[in-house]
N, C-alpha and C positions, 0 to 999 in steps of 0.2 A: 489474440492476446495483445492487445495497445500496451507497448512500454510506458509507459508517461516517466520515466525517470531514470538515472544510473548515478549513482553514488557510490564511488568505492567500489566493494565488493556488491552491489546489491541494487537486484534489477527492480523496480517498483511498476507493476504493472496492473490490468483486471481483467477478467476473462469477458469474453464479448458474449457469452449466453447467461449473465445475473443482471439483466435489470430489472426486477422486480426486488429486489434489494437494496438497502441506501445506498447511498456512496460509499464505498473503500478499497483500498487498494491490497494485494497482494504483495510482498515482498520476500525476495530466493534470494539464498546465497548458499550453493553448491546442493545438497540435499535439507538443509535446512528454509523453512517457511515461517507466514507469518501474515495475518488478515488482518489489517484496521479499518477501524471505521472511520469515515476525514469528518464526520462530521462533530465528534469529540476526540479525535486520535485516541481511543483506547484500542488494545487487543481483542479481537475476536475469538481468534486460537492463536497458537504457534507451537511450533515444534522443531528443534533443534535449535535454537537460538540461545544464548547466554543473557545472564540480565541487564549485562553493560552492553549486551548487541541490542537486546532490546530496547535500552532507552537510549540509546544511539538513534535508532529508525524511528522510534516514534519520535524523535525532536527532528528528523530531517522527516519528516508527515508534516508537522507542524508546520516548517521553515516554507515547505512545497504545497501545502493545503489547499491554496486558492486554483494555485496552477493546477492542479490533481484533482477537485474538485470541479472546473471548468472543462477538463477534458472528458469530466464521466459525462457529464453533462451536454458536450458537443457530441460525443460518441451515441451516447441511449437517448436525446432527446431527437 
């Protein structure tokens, strides 16, 4: 599971057996999760998160996109 990121509380990583999947990243914080996709930062799922955590994380998706993007990309290509 490649971190690509730590912000705060919150580890922004992917798990190394989805590429056949778009791009996006997973983000944990303690028992709560949360799947976006980088290629429009929307949710996927999530579960335990709050709505001000949620739109916390998706704007640091945003801010990290490229970089987050570029690593799925060195990873599965």
């Amino acid at each position: 599971m490649p971190t690509v990121l730590r912000s705060g509380p919150y580890r922004f990583y992917f798990y190394s057996h989805e590429p056949n999947e778009p791009p996006h990243v997973h983000v944990d914080r303690g028992d709560a999760t949360i799947k976006i996709w980088l290629g429009d930062c929307t949710v996927a799922r999530s579960h335990g998160f709050r709505a001000h955590e949620i739109n916390a994380i998706i704007a640091t998706t945003r801010e990290n996109r490229d970089r987050m993007t570029e690593a799925w990309h060195e990873f599965f290509d």
